[in-house]
N, C-alpha and C positions, 0 to 999 in steps of 0.2 A: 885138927883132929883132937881127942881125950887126950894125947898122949903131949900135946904141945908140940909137935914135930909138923909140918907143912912140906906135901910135896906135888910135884907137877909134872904128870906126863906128857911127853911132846908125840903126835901121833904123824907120821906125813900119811897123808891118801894119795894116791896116784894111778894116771892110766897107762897100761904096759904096753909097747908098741903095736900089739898084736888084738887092743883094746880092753883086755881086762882089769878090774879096778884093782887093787893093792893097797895094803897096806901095810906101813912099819914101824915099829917103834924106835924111834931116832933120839928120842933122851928121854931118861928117868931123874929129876934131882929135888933134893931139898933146898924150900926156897929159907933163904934165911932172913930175919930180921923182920920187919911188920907182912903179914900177910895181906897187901895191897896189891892193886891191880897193879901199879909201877913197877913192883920186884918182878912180879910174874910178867908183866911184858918187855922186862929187861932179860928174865929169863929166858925167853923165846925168841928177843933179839939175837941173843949170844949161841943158839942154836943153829937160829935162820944162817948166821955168818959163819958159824964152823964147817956147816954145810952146804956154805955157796949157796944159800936161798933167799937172800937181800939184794936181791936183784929187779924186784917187785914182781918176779914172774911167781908169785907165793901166796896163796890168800889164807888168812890167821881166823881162826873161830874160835873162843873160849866160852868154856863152862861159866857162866855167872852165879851160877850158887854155888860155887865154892868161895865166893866172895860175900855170901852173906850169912 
């Protein structure tokens, strides 16, 4: 961003037992240090894991222009 500050929403999507879609926002942070795809997929690992969702029952999509 202008301001020299980089940050990264983590969104989870899910279906609720009863079939409807969901969704929530499971983390807001600032990424620090070069803004590369490595911090931000280190970011999102450290999520997956807070949240028990390294279990590969998880599929990850990222924005790619924010990387450009």
């Amino acid at each position: 961003s202008s301001n020299g500050y980089a940050f990264l929403a983590i969104i989870a999507h899910y279906i609720t037992n009863d079939g409807r879609l969901e969704e929530m926002l499971i983390d807001f942070r600032e990424i620090l240090g070069e803004h590369s795809g490595e911090n931000m997929a280190d970011a999102v690992w450290e999520t997956l894991k807070k949240y028990g969702l390294d279990n590969g029952q998880a599929s990850v999509r990222v924005d790619i222009r924010a990387l450009l």
